[in-house]
Every structure is written in C-alpha cells, then in structure tokens.
N, C-alpha and C positions, 0 to 999 in steps of 0.2 A: 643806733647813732653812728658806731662805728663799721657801720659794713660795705659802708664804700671802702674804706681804709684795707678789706680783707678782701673785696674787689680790685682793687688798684693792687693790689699786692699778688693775689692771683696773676691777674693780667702780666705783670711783669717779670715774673716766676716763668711766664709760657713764650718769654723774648729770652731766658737763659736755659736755651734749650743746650745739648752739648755743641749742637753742631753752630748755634751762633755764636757762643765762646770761643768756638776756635776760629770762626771767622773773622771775631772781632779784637782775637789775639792778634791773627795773622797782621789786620790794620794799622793795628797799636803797632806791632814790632816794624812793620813798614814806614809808618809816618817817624818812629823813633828813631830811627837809622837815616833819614834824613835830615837837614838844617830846620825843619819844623821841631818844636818842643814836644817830647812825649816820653810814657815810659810803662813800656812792655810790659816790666817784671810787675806793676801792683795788677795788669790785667791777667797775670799768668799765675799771679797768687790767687786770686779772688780764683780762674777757673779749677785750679788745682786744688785748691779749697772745697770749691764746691761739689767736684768732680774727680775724686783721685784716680780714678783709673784712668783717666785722659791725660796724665802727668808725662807720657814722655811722647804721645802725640802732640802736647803744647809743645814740648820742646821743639820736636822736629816743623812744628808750625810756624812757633816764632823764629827760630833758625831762619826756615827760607822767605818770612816776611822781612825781620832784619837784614839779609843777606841782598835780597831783589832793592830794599832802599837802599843800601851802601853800594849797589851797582850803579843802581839810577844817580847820586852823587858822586861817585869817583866818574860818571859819566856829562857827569852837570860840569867838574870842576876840566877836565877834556878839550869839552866845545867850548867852556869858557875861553880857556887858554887858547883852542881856534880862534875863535870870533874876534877876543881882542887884537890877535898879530897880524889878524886879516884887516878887520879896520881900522888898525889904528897906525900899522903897517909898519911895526917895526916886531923886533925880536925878542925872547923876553933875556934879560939878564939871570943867568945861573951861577953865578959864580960867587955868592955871599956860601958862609962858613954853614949856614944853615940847613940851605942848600944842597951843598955838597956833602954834610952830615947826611942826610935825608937818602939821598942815592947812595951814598957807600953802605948804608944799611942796606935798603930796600925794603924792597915787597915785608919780609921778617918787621920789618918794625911796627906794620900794619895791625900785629896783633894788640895793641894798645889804642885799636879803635873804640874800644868797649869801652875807654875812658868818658866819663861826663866832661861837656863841653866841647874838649881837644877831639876827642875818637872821629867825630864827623868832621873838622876840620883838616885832620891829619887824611880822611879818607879823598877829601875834595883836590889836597895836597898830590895828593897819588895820583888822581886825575889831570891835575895840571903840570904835575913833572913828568907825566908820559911814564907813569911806570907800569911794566909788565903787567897787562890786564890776568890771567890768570893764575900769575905767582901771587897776584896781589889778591884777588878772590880767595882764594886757598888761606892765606894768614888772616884776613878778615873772617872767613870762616871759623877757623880755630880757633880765634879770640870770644868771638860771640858765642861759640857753640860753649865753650868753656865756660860762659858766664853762666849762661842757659841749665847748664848740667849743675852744677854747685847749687842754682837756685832750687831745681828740681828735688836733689839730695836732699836738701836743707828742706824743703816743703815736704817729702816723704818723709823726717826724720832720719834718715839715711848720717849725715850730717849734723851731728851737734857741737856748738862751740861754749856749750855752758855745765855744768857739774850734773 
C-alpha cells in the first residue's frame, strides 16, 4: 500500500544529489541577496545536514551566490538612480543627515548587509549613492562571508552556544 510513498521518496532522494544542492544553494543565496524574499542558510543547513563534507563548499557556494545578487542589486539601485535623472531630468538631492551619514561611512558600513530586511536595502543604497563599486564588494563580502562561516561552525559543531 505504501510503496508509492518509498517510490516517491526514492525518486526525490536521487534530485539531492550533492551536486544539485549546491546548485540549488547557490540560487537560494542569489535570489536571497536580492529584493526577492529568500533564505540561504535553511538550504545550507538541510545540505550541510545531509552532506557534511560539502560544509565549506556550501560556504564558498553560497558566498559567490550571495555576493553575484548583492552585485546585481547594488547595480539595480545604480541604473535606477541613472534612469530617474535622465528622465525625470533633474538631480538628485544629497544633502539630508542620512545621506551624508551614509557616505562619511562608506563602502565599511556595507558590512551590515547581512542584516534581514535593511542589508538589501542598505546594498541598493550603495548603488544609488555611487559608491565605490569594489570597496563596496569587498565589505559585502566580509559581512556575508562572516555569516556563512559562523553558520558552518555552528552546523560542524565547531561552534556551541549552549552548556
């Protein structure tokens, strides 16, 4: 009676092969680093789970998935800011406190992209205030990679935060 149930479950045992978990890490980290809703780390636990020795290949996986969406976003927020001064054909105003926080920091404050909600906005931020594309890559990096790493720990056991 139930042998569909150990067919169906075969069948989908043979789509988590290693190599499509880390494909489908790398999407997960991509779509999650942009303004679409997603989130890497339960696909990086489930493969890390399933697969511990592929533990710091996800990492460097989800790294350059995360990393190539928070390009394509800090490059979204960019042509935005082209497109509207071209058509709308004025300037944009920079002179609010917020603003001018933002640029006295720089690129360095990017590492708080990791943040839920803000991290992608803060990255799109970068793109529309012109800021240095590869000091700003370099701190998005660190912040992500950072995250990455602690989860990995913490999934090896490396990492305990309990008695």
């Amino acid at each position: 009676m139930f042998e569909w149930i150990s067919q169906a479950a075969a069948w989908l045992q043979s789509w988590m092969s290693p190599e499509a978990g880390l494909w489908g890490l790398f999407f997960s980290a991509f779509v999650s680093a942009t303004i679409l809703p997603g989130s890497s780390e339960v696909v990086m636990t489930a493969l890390v789970t399933a697969y511990p020795h592929l533990a710091w290949w996800s990492l460097l996986v989800a790294l350059c998935g995360n990393l190539t969406g928070a390009v394509l976003t800090f490059g979204m927020g960019l042509a935005g800011r082209q497109g509207y001064e071209r058509f709308q054909r004025v300037r944009i105003d920079e002179s609010s406190r917020l603003v001018q926080r933002l640029k006295r920091v720089g690129p360095p404050a990017l590492v708080l992209s990791v943040l839920p909600l803000v991290g992608d906005a803060l990255v799109l931020a970068a793109g529309w205030f012109r800021m240095p594309f590869w000091p700003s890559v370099f701190w998005i990096a660190v912040g992500k990679g950072l995250r990455y790493l602690l989860l990995v720990l913490g999934l090896l056991g490396v990492l305990s935060f309990g008695a």
